[in-house]
Every structure is written in structure tokens, then in C-alpha cells.
C-alpha positions as CSV (number, residue, x, y, z in Angstrom):
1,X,166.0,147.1,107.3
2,X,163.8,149.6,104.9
3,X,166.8,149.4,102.4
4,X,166.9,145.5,102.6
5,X,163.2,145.4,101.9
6,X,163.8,147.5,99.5
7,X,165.5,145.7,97.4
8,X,163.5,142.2,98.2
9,X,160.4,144.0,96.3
10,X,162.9,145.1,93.4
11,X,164.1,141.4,93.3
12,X,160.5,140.4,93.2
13,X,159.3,142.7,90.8
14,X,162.4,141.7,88.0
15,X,161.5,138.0,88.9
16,X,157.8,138.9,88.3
17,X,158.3,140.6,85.1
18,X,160.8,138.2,84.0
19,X,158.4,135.4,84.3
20,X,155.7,137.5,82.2
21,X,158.1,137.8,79.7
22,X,159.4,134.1,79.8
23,X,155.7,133.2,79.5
24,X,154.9,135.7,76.7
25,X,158.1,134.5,74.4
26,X,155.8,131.1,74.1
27,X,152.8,131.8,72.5
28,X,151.9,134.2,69.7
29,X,149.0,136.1,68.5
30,X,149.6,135.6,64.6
31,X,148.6,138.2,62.6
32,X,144.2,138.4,61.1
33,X,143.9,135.2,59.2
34,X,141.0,134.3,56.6
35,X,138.5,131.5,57.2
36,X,136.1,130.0,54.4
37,X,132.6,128.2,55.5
38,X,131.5,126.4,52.1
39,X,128.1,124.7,52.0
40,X,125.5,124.1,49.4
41,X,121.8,125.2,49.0
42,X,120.3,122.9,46.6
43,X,122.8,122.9,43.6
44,X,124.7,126.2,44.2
45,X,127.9,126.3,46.5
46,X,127.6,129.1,49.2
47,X,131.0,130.3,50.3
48,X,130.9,133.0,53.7
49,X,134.1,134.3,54.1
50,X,136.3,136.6,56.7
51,X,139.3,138.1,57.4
52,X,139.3,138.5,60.9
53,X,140.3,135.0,62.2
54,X,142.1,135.6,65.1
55,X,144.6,132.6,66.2
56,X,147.1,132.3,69.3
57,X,150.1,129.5,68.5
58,X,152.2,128.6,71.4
59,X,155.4,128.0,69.5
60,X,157.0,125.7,72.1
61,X,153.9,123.1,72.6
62,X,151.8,123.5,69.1
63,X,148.8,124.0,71.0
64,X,147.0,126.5,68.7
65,X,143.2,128.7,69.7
66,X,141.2,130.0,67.1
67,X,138.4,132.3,67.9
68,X,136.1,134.3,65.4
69,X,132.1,135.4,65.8
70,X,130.3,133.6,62.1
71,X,128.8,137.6,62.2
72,X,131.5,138.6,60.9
73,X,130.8,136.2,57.9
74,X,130.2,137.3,54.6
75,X,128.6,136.0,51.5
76,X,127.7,137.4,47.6
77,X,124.3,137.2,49.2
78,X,122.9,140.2,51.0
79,X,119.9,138.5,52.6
80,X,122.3,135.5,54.0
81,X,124.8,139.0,54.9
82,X,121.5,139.8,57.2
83,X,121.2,136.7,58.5
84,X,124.9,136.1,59.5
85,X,125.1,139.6,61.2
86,X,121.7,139.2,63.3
87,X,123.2,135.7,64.2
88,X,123.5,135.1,67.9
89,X,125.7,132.2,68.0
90,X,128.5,133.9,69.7
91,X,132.2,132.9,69.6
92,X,133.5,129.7,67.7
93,X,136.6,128.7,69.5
94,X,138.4,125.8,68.0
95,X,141.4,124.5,70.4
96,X,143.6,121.7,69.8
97,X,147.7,120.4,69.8
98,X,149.1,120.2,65.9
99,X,150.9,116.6,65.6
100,X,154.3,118.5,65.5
101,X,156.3,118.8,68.9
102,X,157.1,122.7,68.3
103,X,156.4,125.4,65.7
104,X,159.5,125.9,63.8
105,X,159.6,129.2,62.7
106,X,163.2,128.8,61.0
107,X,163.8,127.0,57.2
108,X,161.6,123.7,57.3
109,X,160.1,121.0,55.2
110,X,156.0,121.0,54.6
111,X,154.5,119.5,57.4
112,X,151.1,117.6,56.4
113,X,149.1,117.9,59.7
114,X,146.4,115.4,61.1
115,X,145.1,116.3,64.6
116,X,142.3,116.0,66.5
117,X,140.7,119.6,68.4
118,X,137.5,120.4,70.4
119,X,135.2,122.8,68.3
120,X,133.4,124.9,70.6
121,X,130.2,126.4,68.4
122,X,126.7,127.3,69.5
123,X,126.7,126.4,73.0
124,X,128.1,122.9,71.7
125,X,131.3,121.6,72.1
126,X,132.5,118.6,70.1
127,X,135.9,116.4,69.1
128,X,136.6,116.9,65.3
129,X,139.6,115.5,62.8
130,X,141.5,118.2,60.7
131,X,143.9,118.4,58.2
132,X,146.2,120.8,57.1
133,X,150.0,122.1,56.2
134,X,152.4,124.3,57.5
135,X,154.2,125.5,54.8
136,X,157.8,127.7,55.2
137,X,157.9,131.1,53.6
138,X,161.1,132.3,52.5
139,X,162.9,135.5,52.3
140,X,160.1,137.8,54.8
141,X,161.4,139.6,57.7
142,X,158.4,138.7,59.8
143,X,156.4,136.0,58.7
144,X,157.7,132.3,58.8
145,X,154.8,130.2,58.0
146,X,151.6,129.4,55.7
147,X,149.0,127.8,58.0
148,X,146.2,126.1,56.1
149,X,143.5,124.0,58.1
150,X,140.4,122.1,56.8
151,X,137.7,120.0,58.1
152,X,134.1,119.1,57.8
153,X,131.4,119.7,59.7
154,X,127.5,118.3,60.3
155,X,125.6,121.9,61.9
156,X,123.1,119.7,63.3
157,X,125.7,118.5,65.6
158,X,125.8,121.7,67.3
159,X,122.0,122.1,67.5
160,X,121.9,123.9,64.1
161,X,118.7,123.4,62.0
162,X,118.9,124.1,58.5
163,X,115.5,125.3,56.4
164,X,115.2,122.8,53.4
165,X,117.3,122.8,50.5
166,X,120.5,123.7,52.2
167,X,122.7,121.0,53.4
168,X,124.0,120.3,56.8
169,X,127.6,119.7,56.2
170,X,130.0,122.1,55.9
171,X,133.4,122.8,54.9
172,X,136.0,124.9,56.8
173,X,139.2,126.0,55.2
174,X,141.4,128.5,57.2
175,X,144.5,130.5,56.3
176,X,147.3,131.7,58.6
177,X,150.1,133.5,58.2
178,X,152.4,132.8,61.6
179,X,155.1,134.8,62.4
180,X,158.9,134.5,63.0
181,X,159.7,133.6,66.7
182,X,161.4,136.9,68.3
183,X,165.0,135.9,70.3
């Protein structure tokens, strides 16, 4: 009996594992990506920038999350560099389905994307449009893929209030490297 038991809960335990693993094949935590916020305050562009955009891809469904905190933000500016870092805004996730059935990771055409996501930002969470391409590399051991994203914003959507002289929409532009699917 204790040796039959025995190997039920090592049965279990491969099944268990082997369902992490089967689970863990499908998405992928790419590698820090790069995110530009552009806006304007009165006639001079602003551009905050960072390269700790962090962005999970589930190959087999093209569901993509992106998550980054705007403290990490930075500008040419040191007293907007202030005001980023003592923002309390919290996480921006951004979650949404490219309109491509799967992530190929192997040789492939430019695909132009156009697909809708729900932006979650300042307590707020909202349905926005972006475009973008994913664009094969060739020749790299790891990385397969260019990922570039962009989309407009209004802040006062989100409960965002501007002082005067800056203006309430916003630009996005995101970079991503994704990587080659592992066998």
C-alpha cells in the first residue's frame, strides 16, 4: 500500500510540474523595453523617457501586459525629474490581445498592428486604440522581434489636471525587443 501511494504522489508531482512547465512555455517576460511619454508645455515638446518597461507576451494567444510606475520617468528637466519621482500614481498597466492569432517568433513579414487594450492609469481604467509593428530581426540568437506601440492619450481622462500651458494629450511610443520562443 505505502509503495503504491508512493508512487501516486510521484505521478502527481511530475503531472504537477509538467503542467507549470506546459503553462510557462506560453507566455514570456521579454526582456526591459523603453517607453516615451511626449507632450507639450506651451511651445516646447517635453519627452519623459525609461528603460524599465516591463512586458509579459503570451506567444500562443497575443495577449500582451505592460506594467511600469511614470516614477521611473525621466525628462532633461530636473524640476519635472522631482515631480515624476514624488508622483503617486502607482502602476500603469496596459493589457490587451494584438490582432495577430500568435506571436511568431520564427522568419516573418512586418505585421502593422491595430488593437484595442484597457489602460489602467491613476485609479482609472479606460478602452484605448493603438498602433504599432512587429518587425522580425534576423541573424540574433535570442531576440526574434522589434515591438513598437503608439497611441494617444487625453490625462484628464484619468482624473489628471494639468497646470496651464501644458497640454492634456499625450503621446506614447513603446519599444520591445521579444524573444525567440524556447522548444
Amino acid at each position: 500500500m505505502a509503495k503504491i501511494l508512493k508512487t501516486v504522489w510521484i505521478c502527481t508531482i511530475v503531472l504537477l510540474l509538467w503542467s507549470f512547465s506546459a503553462k510557462a512555455q506560453q507566455r514570456y517576460r521579454t526582456r526591459e523595453g523603453s517607453i516615451e511619454v511626449i507632450g507639450s508645455y506651451r511651445d516646447s515638446i517635453i519627452i519623459a523617457y525609461s528603460n524599465r518597461l516591463f512586458v509579459l507576451i503570451n506567444y500562443e494567444t497575443a495577449v500582451m501586459e505592460l506594467t511600469f510606475n511614470p516614477a521611473i520617468l525621466r525628462t532633461k528637466t530636473d524640476s519635472l525629474n522631482v515631480k515624476l519621482i514624488n508622483s503617486n500614481m502607482g502602476q500603469v498597466v496596459l493589457k490587451g490581445q494584438l490582432n495577430i492569432p500568435y506571436v511568431e517568433t520564427l522568419q516573418h513579414p512586418d505585421h502593422k498592428l491595430n488593437f484595442e487594450a484597457e489602460l489602467h492609469l491613476n485609479g482609472k481604467a479606460k478602452r484605448i486604440y493603438i498602433n504599432g509593428l512587429l518587425i522580425h530581426i534576423a541573424s540574433n540568437e535570442t531576440i526574434s522581434c522589434l515591438l513598437t506601440l503608439n497611441f494617444k492619450l487625453r490625462l484628464s481622462d484619468f482624473g489628471i489636471d494639468l497646470p496651464e500651458g501644458w497640454n492634456n494629450e499625450i503621446t506614447i511610443q513603446i519599444f520591445q525587443t521579444v524573444l525567440k520562443k524556447s522548444n
